[in-house]
C-alpha positions as CSV (number, residue, x, y, z in Angstrom):
1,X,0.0,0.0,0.0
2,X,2.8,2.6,0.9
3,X,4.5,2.1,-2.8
4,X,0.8,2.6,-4.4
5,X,0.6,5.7,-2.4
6,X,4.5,6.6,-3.7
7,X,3.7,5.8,-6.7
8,X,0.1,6.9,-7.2
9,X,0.5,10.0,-5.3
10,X,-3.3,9.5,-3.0
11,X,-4.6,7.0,-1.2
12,X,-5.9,3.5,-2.6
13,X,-9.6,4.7,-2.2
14,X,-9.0,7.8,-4.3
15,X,-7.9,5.8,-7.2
16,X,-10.9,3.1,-7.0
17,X,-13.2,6.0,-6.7
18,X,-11.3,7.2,-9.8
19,X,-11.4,3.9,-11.4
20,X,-15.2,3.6,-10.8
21,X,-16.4,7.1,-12.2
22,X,-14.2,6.5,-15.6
23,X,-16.8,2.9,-15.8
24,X,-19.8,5.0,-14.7
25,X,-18.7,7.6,-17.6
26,X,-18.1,5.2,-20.3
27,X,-21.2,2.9,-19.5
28,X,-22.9,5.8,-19.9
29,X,-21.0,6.9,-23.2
30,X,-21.5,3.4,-25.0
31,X,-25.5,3.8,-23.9
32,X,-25.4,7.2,-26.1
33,X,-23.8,6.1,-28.8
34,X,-26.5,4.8,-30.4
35,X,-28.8,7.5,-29.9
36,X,-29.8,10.2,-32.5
37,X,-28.7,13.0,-30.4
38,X,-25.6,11.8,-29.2
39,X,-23.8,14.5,-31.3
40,X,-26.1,17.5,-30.4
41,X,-25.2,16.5,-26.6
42,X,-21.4,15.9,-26.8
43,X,-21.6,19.7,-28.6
44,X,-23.8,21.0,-25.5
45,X,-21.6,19.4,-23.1
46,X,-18.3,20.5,-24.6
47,X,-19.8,23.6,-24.9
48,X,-20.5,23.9,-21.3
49,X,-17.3,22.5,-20.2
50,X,-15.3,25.4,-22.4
51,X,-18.1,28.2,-21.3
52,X,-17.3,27.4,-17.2
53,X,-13.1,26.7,-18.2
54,X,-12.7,29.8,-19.6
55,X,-15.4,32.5,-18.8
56,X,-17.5,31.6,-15.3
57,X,-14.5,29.9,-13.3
58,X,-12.2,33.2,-13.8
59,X,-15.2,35.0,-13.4
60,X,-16.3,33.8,-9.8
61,X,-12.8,33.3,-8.9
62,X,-12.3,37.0,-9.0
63,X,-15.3,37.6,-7.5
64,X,-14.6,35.3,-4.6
65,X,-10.8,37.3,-4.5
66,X,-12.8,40.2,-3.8
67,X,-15.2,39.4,-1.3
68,X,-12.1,37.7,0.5
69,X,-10.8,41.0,1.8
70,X,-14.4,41.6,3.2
71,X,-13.8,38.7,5.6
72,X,-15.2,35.1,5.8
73,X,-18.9,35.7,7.2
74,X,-19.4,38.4,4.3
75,X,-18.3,35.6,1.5
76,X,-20.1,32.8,2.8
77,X,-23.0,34.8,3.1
78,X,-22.7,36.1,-0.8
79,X,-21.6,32.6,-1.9
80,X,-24.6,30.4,-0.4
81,X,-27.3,32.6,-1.9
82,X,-25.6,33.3,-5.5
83,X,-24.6,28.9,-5.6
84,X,-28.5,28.4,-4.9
85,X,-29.2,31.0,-7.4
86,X,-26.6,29.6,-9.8
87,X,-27.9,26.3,-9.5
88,X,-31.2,27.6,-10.4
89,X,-30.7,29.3,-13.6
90,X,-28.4,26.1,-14.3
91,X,-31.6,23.8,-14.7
92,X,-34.0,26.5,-15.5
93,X,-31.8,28.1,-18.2
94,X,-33.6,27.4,-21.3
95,X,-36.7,28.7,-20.0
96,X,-35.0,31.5,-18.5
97,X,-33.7,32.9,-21.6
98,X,-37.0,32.1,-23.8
99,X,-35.4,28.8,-25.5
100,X,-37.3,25.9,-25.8
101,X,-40.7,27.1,-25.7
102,X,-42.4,24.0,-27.9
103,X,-41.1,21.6,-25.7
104,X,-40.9,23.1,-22.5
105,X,-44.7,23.9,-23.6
106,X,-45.2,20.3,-24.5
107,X,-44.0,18.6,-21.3
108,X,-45.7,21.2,-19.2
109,X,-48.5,22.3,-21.1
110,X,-47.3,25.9,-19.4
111,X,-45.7,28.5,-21.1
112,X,-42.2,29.2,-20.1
113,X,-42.9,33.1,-19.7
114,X,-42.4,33.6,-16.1
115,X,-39.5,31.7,-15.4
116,X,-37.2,34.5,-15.8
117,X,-39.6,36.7,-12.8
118,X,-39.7,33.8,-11.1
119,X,-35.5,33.1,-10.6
120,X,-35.1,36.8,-9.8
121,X,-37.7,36.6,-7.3
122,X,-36.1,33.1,-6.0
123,X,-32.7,35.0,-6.3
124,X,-33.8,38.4,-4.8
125,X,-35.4,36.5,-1.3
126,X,-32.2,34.2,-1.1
127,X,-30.0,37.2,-0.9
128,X,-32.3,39.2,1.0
129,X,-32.8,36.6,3.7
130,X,-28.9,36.1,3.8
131,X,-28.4,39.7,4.3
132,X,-31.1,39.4,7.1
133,X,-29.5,36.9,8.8
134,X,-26.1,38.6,8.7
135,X,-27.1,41.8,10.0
136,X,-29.2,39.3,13.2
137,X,-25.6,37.8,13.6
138,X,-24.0,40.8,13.5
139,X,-26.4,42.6,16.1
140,X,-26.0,39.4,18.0
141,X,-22.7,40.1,18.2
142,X,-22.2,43.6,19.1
143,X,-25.0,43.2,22.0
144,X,-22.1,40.0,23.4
């Protein structure tokens, strides 16, 4: 086990967790393969993979560099809200930016109008009840 480590670089469980995602991966690759799509999703997904490499990772990086000089109870209270607010438009994208409407329509048998309201609203009560709960800490704190 210590020369796998040497050699390897991790422990034994990081490389069978390794080992077990690549199998997941390409069981799921050889299922795809035979469909239609396949090529329109590989595009989407590289894509995706090149928009967060080289736009939204620096991007939130430096936004993260900057809230780091406010202190740590500032940026986890920036960072929760915008990651639930991130993840939102992350599923609800299409809708969101008016894409999709047949078969968001279709599957729904809604229109796909107020999504875009709807995430800012989400958005704008997750940040406002982070902010809330800061300022209760922080008047917590100046009353100890």
């Amino acid at each position: 086990m210590a020369e796998l480590r040497r050699a390897y670089g991790a422990a034994w469980w990081h490389l069978a967790l390794l080992v077990g995602c690549f199998a997941v991966t390409g069981w799921i690759a050889l299922r795809l393969a035979g469909e239609p799509t396949a090529g329109r999703m590989l595009l989407w997904f590289v894509g995706a993979v090149v928009a967060h490499d080289l736009v939204l990772f620096p991007a939130y990086a430096t936004l993260d560099r900057l809230l780091r000089r406010a202190g740590p109870a500032v940026r986890n209270h920036v960072r929760v809200p915008a990651l639930g607010s991130g993840l939102l438009l992350l599923v609800y994208l299409p809708g969101v930016l008016g894409l999709g409407d047949g078969t968001y329509s279709a599957a729904t048998g809604l229109t796909p109008e107020p999504l875009l309201r709807r995430w800012l609203a989400v958005s704008a009560v997750l940040f406002a009840a982070s902010a809330l709960l800061y300022a209760v800490r922080r008047l917590r704190r100046r009353e100890h």
